[in-house]
Backbone as CSV, one residue per row, in Angstrom:
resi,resn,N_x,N_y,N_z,CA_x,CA_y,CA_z,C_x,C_y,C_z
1,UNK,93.809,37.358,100.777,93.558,38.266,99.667,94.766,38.320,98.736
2,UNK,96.092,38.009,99.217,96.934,38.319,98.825,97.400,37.132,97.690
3,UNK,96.495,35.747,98.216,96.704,34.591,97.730,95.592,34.911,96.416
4,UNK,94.707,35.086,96.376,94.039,35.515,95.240,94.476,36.367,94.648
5,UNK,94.968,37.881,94.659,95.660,38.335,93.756,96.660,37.944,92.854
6,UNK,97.467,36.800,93.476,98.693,36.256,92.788,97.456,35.278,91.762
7,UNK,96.473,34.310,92.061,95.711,33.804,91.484,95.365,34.591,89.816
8,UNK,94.576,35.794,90.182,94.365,36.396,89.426,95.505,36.689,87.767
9,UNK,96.176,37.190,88.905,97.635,37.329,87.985,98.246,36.333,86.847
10,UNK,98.305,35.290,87.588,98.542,34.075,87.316,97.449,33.901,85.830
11,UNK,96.483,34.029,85.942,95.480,33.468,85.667,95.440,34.618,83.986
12,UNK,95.488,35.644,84.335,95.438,36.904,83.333,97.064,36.451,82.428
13,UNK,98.253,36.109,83.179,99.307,36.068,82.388,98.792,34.532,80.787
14,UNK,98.089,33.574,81.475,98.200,32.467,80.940,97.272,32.720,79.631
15,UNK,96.539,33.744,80.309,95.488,33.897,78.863,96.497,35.063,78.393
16,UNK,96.783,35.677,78.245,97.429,37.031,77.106,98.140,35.988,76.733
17,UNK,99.266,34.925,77.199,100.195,34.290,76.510,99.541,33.044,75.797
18,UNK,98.289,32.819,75.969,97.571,31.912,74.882,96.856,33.017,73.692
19,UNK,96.714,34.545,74.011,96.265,34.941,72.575,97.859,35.377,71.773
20,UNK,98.761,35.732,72.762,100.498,36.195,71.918,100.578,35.369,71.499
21,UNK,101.048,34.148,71.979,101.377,33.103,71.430,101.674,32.497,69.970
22,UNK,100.560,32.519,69.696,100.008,31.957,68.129,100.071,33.464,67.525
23,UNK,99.821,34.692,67.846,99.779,35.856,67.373,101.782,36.045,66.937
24,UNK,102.080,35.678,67.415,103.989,35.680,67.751,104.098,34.842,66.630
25,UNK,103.532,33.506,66.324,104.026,32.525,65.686,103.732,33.042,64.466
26,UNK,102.547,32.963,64.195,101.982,33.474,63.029,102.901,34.946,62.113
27,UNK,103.065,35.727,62.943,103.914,36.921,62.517,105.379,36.100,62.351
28,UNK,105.897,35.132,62.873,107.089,34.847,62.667,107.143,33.581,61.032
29,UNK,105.933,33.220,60.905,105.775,31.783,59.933,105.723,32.869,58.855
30,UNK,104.787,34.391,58.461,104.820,35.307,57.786,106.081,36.013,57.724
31,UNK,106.361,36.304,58.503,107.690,36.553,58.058,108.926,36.101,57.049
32,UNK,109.036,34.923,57.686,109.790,33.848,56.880,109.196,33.851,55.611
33,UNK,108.167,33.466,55.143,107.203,32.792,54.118,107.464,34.151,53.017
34,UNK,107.271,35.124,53.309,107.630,36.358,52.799,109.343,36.529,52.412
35,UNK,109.938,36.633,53.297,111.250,36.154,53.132,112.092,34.994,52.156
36,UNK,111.227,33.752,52.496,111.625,32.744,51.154,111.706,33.274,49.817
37,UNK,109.533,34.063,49.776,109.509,34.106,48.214,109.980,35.384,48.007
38,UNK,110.957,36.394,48.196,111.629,37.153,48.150,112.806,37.026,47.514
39,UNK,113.537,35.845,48.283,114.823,35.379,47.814,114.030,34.268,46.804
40,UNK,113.352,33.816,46.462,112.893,32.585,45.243,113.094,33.982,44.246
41,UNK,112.190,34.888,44.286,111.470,35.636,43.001,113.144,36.474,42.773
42,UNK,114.056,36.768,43.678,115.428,37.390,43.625,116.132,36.197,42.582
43,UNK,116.073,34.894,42.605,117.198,33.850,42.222,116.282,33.909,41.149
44,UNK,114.918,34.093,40.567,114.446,33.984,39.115,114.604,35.159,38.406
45,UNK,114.892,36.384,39.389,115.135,37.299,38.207,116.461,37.477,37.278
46,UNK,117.578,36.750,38.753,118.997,36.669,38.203,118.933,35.418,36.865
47,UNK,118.290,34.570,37.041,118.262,33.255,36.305,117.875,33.654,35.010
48,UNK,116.352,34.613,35.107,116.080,35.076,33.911,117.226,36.576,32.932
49,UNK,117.712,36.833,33.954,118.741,37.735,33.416,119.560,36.909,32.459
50,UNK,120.230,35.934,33.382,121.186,35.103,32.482,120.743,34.292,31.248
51,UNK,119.096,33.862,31.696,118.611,34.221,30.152,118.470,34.426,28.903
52,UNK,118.366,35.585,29.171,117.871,36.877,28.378,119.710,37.096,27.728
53,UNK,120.240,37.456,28.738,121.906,37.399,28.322,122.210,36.649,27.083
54,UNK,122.274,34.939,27.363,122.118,33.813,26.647,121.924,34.185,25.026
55,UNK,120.329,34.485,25.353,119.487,34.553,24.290,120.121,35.489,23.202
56,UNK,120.216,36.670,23.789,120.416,37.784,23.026,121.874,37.363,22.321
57,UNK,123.141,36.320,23.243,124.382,36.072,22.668,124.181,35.237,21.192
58,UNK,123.392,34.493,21.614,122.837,33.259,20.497,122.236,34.002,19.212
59,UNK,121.373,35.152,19.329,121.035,36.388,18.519,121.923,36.598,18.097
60,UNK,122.851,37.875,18.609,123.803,38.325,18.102,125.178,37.447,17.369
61,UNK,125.631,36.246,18.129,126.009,35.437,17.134,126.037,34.349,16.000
């Protein structure tokens, strides 16, 4: 009996860690992916600052 319980066990760990699994990955690929275009849309606002800076110097002089 005791050999089947460990069975069981066994058996219950392999499936939760086949639905975490990809559930883990997925939250970690989102993460990142979120993270990139964070820092992308951060380096276009500075870019467009400098810009706009530019622009307005070229204006004003």
């Amino acid at each position: 009996m005791n050999n089947d319980f460990i069975k069981w066990f066994v058996a219950i760990i392999r499936f939760l860690s086949l639905i975490i699994t990809p559930l883990l990955l997925t939250f970690f690929i989102a993460t990142f992916i979120v993270y990139y275009f964070s820092l992308i849309s951060f380096a276009y606002i500075i870019l467009g600052a400098f810009v706009i800076i530019i622009l307005l110097a070229a204006l004003a002089g």
